[in-house]
C-alpha positions as CSV (number, residue, x, y, z in Angstrom):
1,X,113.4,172.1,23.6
2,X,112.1,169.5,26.1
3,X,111.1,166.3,25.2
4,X,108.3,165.5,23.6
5,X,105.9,162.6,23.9
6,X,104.7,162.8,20.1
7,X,101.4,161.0,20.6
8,X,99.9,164.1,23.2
9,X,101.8,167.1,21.5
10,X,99.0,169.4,20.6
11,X,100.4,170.3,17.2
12,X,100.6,166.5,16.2
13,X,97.2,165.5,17.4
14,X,95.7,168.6,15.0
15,X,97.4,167.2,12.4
16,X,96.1,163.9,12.8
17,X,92.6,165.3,13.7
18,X,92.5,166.7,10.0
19,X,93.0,163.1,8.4
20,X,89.3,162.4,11.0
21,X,92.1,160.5,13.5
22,X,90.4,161.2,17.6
23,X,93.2,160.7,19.9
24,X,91.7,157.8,23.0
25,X,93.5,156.8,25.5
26,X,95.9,154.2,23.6
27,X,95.4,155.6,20.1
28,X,93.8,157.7,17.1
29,X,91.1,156.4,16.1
30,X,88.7,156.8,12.9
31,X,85.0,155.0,12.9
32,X,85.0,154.5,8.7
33,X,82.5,151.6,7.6
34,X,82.3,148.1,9.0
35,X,85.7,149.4,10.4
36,X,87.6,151.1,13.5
37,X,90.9,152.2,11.7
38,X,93.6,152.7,14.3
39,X,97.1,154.4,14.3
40,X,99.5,154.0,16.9
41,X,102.5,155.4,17.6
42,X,105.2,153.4,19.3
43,X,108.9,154.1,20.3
44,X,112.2,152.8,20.8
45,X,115.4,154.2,22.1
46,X,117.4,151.3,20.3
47,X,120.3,151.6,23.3
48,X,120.5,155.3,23.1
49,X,119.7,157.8,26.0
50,X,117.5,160.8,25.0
51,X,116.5,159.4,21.4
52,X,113.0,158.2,20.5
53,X,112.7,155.7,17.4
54,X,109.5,156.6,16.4
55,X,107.9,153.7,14.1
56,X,103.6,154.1,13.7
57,X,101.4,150.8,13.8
58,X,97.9,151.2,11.5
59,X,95.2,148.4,12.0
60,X,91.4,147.6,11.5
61,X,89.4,146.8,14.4
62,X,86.2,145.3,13.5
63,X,83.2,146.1,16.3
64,X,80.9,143.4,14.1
65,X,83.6,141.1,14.2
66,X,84.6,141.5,18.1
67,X,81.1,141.3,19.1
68,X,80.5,137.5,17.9
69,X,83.7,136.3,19.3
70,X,82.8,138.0,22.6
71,X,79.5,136.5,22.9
72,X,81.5,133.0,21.6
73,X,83.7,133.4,24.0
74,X,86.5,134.2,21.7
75,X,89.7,136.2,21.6
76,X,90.5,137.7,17.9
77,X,92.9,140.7,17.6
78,X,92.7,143.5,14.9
79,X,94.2,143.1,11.4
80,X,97.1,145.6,11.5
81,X,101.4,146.2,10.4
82,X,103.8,148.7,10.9
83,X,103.5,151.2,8.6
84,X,106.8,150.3,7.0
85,X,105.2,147.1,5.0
86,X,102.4,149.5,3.2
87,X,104.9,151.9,2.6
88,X,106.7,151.3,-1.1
89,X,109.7,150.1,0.0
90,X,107.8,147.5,2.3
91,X,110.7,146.8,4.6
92,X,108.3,146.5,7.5
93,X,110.3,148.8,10.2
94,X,110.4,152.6,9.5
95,X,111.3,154.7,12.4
96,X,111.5,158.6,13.0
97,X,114.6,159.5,14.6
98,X,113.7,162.3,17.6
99,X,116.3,163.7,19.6
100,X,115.1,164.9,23.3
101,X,117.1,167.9,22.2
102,X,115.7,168.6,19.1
103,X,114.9,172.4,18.1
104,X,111.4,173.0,17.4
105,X,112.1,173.2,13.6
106,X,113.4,169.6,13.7
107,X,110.1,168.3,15.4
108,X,107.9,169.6,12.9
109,X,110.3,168.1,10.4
110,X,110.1,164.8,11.9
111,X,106.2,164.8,12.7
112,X,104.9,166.6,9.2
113,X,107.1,163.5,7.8
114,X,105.1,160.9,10.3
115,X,101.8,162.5,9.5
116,X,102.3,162.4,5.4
117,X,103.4,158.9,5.7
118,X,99.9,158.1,7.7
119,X,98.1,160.0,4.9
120,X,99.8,158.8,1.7
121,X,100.2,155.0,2.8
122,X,98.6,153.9,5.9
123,X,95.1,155.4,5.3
124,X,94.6,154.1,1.6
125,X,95.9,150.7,3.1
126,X,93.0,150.8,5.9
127,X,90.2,152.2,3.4
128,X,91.1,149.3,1.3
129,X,89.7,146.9,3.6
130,X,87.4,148.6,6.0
131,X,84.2,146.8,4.9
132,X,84.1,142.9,5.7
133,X,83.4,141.9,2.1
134,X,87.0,143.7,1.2
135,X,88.8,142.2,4.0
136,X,87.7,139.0,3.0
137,X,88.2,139.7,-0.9
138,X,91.8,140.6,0.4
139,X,92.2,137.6,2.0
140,X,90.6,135.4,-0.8
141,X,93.3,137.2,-3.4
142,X,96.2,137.4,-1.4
143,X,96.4,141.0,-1.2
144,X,96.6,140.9,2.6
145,X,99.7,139.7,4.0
146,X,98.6,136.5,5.9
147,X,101.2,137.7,8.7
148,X,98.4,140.6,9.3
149,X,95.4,139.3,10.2
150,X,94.1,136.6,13.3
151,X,92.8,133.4,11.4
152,X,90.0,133.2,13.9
153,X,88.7,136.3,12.5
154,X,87.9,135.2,9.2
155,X,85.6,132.5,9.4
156,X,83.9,135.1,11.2
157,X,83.5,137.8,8.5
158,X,82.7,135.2,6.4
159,X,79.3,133.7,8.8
160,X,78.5,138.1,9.2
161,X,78.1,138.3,5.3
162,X,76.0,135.6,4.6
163,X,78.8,132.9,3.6
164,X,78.7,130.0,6.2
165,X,79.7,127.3,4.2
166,X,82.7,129.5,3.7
167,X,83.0,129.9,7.0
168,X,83.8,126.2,7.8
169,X,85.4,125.5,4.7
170,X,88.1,127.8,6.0
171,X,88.4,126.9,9.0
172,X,88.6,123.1,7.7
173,X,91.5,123.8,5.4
174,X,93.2,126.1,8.5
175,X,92.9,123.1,10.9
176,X,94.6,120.8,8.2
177,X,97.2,123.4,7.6
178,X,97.8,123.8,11.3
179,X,98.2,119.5,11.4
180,X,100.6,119.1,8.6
181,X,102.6,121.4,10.6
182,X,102.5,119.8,13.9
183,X,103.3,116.6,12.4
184,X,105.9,114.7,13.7
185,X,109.2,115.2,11.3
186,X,112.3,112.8,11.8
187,X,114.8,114.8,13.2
188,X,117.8,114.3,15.6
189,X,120.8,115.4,17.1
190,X,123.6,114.2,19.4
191,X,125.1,116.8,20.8
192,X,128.7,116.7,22.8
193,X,130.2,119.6,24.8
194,X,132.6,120.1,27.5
195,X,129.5,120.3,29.8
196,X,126.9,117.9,29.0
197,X,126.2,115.0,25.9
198,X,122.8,114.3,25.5
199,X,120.0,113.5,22.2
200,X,117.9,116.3,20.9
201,X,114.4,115.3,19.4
202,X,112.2,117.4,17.3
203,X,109.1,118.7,19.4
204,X,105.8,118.0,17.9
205,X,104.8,122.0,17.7
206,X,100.7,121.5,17.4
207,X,99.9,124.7,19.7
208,X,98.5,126.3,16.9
209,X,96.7,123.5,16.4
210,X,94.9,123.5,19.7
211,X,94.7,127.3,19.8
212,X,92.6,127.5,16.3
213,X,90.6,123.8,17.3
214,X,89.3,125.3,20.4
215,X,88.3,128.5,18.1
216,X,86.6,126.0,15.8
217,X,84.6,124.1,18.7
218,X,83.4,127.5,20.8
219,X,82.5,128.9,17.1
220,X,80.7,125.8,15.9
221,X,78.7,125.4,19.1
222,X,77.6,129.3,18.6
223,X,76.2,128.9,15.2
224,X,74.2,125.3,16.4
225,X,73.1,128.0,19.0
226,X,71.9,130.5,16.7
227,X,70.2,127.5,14.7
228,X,70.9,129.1,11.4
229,X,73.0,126.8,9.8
230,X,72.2,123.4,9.6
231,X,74.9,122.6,7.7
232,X,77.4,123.4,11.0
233,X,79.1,120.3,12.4
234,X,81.4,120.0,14.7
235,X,84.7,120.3,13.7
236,X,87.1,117.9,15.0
237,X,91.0,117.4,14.0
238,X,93.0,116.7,17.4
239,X,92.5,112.9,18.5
């Protein structure tokens, strides 16, 4: 059969239309709550010509959540993993081995397999946290990987349901976090090759640091805007 770009293959996007997934331009999309839950599917050919690897990416786009850091002048991205880490053996990478030269039967093999996996694992994963207060509560517990979510996001959902103080708490105890780890630590090397002898220093690593401080100051200043919190300083850790 020729080859098949699974994301626009009519068969595939049905199947995703009965789980209330609309194919868009980039993705499938479902409005569900405070959330957009998203399913992509990317590919690999791992070195091998006329192979895909195919290996879906779910996330949660909040529109509440992107609106403040627009008007802030922020960038957050959405909370999101491959598949693989919500699946039970949580390895992280799961991929879907199509050949260009598969027969039919082996492509509905292959994509009933992808589509089950969306509805058995990736969907209870995104209901989970689709409102703010459970993205937060899966933050606050631990039950969200701290890998999967932007940092600059959460003060965010915090100030949206009514918790400012925890807002700035949070990003308080981030910016320490971020300090410890750009530190100086006491580390060197002398190195000696056939080429070249020269020291190696440790690199002070704060850009992190910066990133989330200038979050902290363009947030901050927002809130004194909206004069709603009187209780918002200014945050400041870098010298």
């Amino acid at each position: 059969m020729p080859k098949i770009n699974l994301e626009t293959e009519p068969r595939f996007k049905e199947a995703m239309k009965s789980l209330g997934f609309k194919k868009t331009s980039r993705e499938f999309v479902k409005p569900y709550k405070d959330a957009l839950q998203c399913i992509s599917i990317g590919y690999a050919t791992n070195g091998e010509h006329h192979v895909r690897y195919y290996s879906p990416m779910c996330s949660l786009c909040y529109p509440l959540i992107e609106s403040v850091a627009m008007e802030a002048g922020i960038i957050t991205y959405p909370m999101g993993c491959p598949i693989g880490y919500v699946m039970p053996q949580k390895t992280g990478l799961v991929e879907w081995r199509l050949e260009d030269s598969a027969t039919d039967y082996d492509y509905l093999h292959v994509a009933t397999d992808i589509v089950n996996a969306i509805r058995d694992y990736a969907v209870p994963f995104l209901e989970a946290y689709s409102t703010l207060k459970d993205f937060i509560k899966g933050i606050e517990e631990g039950t969200v990987n701290r890998e999967f979510y932007d940092k600059k996001a959460v003060p965010i959902a915090y100030y949206l349901i009514g918790e400012r103080q925890k807002a700035f708490d949070y990003i308080a105890e981030t910016l320490e976090a971020y300090k410890r780890q750009a530190a100086p630590m006491p580390f060197h090397e002398h190195i000696i090759t056939e080429e070249y002898e020269k020291d190696v220093y440790n690199c002070n690593q704060d850009g992190n640091l910066r990133v989330y401080q200038d979050f902290a100051d363009k947030f901050t200043k927002w809130v004194n805007q909206k004069g709603n919190d009187t209780r918002a300083t200014l945050l400041t850790v870098l010298p």
